[in-house]
Backbone as CSV, one residue per row, in Angstrom:
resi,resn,N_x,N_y,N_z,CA_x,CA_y,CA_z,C_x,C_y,C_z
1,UNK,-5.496,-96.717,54.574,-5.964,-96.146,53.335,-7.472,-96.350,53.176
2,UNK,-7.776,-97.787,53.161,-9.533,-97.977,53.171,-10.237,-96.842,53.980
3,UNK,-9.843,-96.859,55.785,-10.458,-95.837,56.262,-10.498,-94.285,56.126
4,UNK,-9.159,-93.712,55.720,-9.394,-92.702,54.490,-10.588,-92.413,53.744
5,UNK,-10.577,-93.604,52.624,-11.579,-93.001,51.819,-12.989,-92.915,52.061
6,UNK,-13.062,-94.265,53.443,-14.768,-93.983,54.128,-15.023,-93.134,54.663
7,UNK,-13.924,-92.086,55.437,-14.219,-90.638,55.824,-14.816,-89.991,54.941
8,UNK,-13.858,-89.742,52.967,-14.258,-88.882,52.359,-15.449,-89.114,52.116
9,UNK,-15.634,-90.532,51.587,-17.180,-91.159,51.162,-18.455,-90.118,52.087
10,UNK,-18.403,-90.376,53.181,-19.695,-90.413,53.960,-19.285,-88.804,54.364
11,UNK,-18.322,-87.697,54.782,-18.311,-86.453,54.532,-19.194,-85.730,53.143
12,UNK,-18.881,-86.463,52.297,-19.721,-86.343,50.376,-20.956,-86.629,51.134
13,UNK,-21.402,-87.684,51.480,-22.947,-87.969,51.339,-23.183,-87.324,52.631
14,UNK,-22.830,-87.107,53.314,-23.044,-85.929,54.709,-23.921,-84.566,54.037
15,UNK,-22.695,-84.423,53.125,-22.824,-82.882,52.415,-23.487,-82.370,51.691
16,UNK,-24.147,-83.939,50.631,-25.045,-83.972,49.858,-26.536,-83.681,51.090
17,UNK,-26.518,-84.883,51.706,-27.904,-84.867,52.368,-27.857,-83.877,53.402
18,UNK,-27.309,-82.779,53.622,-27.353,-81.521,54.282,-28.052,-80.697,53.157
19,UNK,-27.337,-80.166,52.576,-27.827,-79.860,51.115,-29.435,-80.195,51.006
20,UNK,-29.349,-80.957,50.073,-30.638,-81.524,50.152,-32.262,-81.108,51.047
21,UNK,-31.403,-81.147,52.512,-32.152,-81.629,53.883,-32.415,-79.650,53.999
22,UNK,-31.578,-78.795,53.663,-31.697,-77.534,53.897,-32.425,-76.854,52.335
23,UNK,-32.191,-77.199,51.504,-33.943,-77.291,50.314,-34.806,-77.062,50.720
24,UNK,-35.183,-78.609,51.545,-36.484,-78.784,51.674,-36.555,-78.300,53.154
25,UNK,-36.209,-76.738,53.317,-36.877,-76.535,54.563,-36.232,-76.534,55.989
26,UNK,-35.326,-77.636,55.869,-34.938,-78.177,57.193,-33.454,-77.869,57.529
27,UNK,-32.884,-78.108,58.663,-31.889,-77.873,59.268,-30.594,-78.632,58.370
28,UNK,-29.773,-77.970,58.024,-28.495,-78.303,57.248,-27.580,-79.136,57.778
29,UNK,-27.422,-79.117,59.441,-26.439,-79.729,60.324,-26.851,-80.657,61.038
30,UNK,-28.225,-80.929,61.156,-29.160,-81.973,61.819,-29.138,-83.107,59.946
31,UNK,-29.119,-82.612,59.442,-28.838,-83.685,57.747,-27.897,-83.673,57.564
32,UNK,-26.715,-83.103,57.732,-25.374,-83.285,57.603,-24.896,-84.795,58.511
33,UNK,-24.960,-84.488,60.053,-25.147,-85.637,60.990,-25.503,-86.827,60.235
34,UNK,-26.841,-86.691,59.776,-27.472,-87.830,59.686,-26.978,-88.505,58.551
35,UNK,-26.200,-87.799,57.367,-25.760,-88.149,56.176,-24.524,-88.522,56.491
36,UNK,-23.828,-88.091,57.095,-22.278,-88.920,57.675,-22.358,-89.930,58.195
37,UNK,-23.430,-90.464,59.081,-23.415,-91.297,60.183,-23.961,-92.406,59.349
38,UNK,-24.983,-92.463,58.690,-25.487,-93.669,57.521,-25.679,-92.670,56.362
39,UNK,-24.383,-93.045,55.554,-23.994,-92.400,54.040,-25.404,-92.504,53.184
40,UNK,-25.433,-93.524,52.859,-26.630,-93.908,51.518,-27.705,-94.053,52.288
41,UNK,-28.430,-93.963,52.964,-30.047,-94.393,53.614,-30.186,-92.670,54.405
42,UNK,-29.348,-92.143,54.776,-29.400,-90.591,55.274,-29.813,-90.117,53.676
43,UNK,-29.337,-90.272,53.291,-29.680,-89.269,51.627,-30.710,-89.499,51.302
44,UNK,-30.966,-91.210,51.236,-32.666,-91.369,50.730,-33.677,-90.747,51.263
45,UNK,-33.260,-90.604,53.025,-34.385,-90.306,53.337,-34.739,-88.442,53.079
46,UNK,-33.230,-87.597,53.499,-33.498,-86.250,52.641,-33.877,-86.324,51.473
47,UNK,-34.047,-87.255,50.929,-34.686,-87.174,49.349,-36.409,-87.535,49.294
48,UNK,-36.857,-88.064,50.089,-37.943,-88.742,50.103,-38.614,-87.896,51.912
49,UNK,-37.996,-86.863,51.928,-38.715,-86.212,53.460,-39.714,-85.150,52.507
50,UNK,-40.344,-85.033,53.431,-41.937,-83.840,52.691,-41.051,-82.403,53.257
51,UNK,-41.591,-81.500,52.332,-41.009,-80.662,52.272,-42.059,-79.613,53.310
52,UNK,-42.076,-78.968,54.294,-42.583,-77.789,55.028,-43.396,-76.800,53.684
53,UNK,-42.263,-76.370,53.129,-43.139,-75.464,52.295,-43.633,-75.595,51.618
54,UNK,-43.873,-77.020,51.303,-45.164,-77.325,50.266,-46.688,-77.938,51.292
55,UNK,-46.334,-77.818,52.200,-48.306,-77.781,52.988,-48.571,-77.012,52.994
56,UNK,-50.383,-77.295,52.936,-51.021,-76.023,53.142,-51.019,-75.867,54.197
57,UNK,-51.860,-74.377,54.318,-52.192,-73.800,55.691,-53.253,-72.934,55.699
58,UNK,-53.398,-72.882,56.759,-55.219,-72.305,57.072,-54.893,-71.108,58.413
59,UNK,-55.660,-70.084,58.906,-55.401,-69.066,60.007,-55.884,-69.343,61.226
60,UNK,-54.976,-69.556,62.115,-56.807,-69.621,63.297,-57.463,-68.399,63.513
61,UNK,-58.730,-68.530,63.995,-59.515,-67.831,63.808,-59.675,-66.775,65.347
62,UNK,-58.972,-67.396,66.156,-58.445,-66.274,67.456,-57.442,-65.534,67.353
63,UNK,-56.405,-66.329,67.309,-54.896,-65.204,66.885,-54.637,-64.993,66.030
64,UNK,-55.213,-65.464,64.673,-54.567,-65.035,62.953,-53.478,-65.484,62.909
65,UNK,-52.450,-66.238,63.479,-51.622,-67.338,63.505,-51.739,-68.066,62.101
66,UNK,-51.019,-67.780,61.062,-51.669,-69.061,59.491,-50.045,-70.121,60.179
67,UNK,-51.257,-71.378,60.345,-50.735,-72.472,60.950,-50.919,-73.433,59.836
68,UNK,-49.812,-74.714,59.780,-49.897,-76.001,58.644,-50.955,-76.217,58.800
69,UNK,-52.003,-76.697,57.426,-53.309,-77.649,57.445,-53.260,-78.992,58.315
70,UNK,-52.023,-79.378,58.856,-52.509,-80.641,58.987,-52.030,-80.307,60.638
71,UNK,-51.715,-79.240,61.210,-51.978,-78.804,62.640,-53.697,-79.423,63.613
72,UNK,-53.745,-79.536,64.831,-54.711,-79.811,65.065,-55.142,-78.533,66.048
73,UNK,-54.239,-78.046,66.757,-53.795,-76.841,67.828,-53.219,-75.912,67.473
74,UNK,-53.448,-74.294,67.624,-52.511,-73.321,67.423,-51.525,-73.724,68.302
75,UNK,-50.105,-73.405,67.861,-49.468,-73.275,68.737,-48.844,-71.674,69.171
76,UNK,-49.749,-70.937,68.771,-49.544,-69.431,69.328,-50.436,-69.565,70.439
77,UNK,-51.846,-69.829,70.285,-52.876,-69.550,71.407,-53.383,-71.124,71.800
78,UNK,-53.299,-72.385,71.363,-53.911,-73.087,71.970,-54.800,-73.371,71.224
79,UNK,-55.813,-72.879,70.343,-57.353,-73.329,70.416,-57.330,-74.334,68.997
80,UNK,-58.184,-75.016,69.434,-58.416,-76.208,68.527,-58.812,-75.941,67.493
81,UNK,-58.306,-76.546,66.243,-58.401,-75.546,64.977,-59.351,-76.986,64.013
82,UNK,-60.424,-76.316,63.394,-61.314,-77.211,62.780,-60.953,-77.070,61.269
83,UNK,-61.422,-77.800,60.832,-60.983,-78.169,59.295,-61.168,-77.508,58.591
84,UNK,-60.709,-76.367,57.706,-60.768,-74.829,57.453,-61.961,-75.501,55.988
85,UNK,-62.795,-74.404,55.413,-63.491,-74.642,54.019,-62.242,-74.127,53.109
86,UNK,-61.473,-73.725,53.133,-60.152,-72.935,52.135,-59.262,-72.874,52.920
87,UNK,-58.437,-73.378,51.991,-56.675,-73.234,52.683,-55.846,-72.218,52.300
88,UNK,-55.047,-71.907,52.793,-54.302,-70.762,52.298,-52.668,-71.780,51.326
89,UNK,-52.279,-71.095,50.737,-51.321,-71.666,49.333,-49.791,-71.325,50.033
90,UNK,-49.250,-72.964,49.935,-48.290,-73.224,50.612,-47.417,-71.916,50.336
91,UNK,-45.852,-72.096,51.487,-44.881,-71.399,51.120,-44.416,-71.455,50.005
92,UNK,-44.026,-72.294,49.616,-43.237,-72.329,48.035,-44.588,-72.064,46.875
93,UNK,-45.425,-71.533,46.724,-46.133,-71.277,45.503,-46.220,-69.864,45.660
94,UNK,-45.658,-69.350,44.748,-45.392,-67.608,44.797,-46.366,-67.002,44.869
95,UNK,-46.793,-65.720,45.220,-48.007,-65.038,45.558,-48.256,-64.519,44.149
96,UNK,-49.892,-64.346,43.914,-50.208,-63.429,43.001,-49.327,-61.984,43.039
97,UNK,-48.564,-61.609,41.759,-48.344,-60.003,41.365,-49.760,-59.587,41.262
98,UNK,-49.485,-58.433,41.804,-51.019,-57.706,41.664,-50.426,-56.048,40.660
């Protein structure tokens, strides 16, 4: 019976921190894993992971590639990308209606 309910337990916090882990961006079944396998410390950390679509990002200036600000390399073309004067406005902040 105990082991019963530690299945359901950590399936719940699996499901939660999948959840969660697919929010912010990321893979649902790679946080699912991780939320089954350590119930309560898998969740914290989908709770406390940075979210993708809230960095900025900047273009490189060879391929027009708009790559994360905190990239050092395109990874379309390679070229070393210098510290932009303006960033471009993360994924999650909606575009101007024009």
């Amino acid at each position: 019976m105990v082991g019963g309910a530690y299945v359901v337990i950590a399936l719940s916090f699996g499901l939660a921190t999948g959840i969660v882990g697919r929010i912010k961006g990321s893979s649902f079944f790679i946080w699912f894993i991780i939320g089954t396998v350590v119930p309560a410390i898998g969740l914290i950390t989908a709770i406390v992971y940075r979210s993708e679509r809230d960095e900025l990002r900047r273009q490189c200036p060879t391929c027009g590639r708009v790559c994360k600000l905190h990239d050092a390399l395109c990874v379309r073309c390679g070229t070393e990308l210098e510290f932009p004067e303006a960033a471009i406005a993360p994924e999650s902040r909606p575009s101007p209606a024009r």
